[in-house]
C-alpha positions as CSV (number, residue, x, y, z in Angstrom):
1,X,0.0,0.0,0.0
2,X,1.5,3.4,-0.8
3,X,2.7,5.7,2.2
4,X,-0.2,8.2,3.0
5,X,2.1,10.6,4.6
6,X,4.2,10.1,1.2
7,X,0.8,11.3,-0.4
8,X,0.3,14.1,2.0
9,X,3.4,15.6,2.0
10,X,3.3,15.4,-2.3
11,X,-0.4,16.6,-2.5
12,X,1.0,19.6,0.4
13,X,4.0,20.6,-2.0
14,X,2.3,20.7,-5.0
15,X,-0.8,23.0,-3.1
16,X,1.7,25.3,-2.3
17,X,4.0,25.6,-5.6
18,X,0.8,26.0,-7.5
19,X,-0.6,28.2,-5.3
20,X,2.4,30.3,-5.5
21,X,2.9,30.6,-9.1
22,X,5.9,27.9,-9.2
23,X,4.0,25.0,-11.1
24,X,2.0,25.0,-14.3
25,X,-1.7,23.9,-13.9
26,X,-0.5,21.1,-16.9
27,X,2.0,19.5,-14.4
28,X,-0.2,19.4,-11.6
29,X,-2.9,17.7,-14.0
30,X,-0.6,15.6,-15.1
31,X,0.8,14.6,-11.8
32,X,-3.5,13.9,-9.9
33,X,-3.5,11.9,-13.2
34,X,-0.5,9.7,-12.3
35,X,-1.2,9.4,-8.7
36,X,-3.3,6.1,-8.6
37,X,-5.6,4.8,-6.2
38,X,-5.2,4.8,-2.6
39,X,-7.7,3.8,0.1
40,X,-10.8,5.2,2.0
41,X,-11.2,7.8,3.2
42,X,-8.5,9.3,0.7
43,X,-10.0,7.0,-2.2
44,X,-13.3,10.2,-2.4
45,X,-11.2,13.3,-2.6
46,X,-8.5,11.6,-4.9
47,X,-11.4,10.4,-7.6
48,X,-12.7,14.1,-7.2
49,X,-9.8,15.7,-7.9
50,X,-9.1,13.2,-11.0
51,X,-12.3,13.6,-12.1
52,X,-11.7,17.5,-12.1
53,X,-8.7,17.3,-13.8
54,X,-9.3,14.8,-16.3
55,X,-11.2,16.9,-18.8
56,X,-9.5,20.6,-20.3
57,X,-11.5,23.3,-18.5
58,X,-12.1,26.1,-20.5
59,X,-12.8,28.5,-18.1
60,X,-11.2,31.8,-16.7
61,X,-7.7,30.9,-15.1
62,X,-7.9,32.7,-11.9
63,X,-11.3,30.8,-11.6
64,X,-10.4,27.3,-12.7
65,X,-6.8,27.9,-10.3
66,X,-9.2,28.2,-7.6
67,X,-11.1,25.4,-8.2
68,X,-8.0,23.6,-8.8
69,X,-6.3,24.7,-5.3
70,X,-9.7,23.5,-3.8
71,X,-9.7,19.8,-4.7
72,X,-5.8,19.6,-3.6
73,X,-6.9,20.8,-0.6
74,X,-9.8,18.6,-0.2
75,X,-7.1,15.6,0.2
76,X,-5.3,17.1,2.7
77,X,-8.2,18.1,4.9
78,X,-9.2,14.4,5.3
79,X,-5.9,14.1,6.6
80,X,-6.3,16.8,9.1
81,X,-10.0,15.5,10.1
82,X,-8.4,11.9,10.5
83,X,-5.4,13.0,12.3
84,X,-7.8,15.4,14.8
85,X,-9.9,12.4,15.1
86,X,-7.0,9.8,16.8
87,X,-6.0,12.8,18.9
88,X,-8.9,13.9,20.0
């Protein structure tokens, strides 16, 4: 089974260099293509965000970067609510 901190960590990095203008929305679609399957309750937010990126979005860039930034970060919020969960 692959690492989910592995995945975290990746999904993180990526967030933040697309966020911050240092990655092209083609390599970040191109990467959530590559990434696979991994298991519940990651397996949800990882089909959404494939499913998002799969087709070309025509749509205004600021709007689809957005939208973009928001499935990435739908992964690492069930991290977050998992990890809160065990401590709390």
């Amino acid at each position: 089974m692959k690492k989910i901190d592995d995945l975290i960590a990746s999904v993180t990095s990526i967030h933040d260099r697309y966020k911050g203008g240092r990655m092209e929305r083609e390599t970040v679609r191109e990467w959530v293509l590559g990434l696979g399957g991994y298991p519940a309750p990651y397996a949800e937010p990882m089909r959404e965000a494939a499913a998002w990126f799969r087709p070309l979005r025509d749509m205004e860039p600021e709007a689809l970067k957005v939208a973009d930034l928001e499935k990435l970060q739908a992964i690492v919020e069930v991290d977050a609510s998992r990890s809160k969960a065990r401590t709390g």
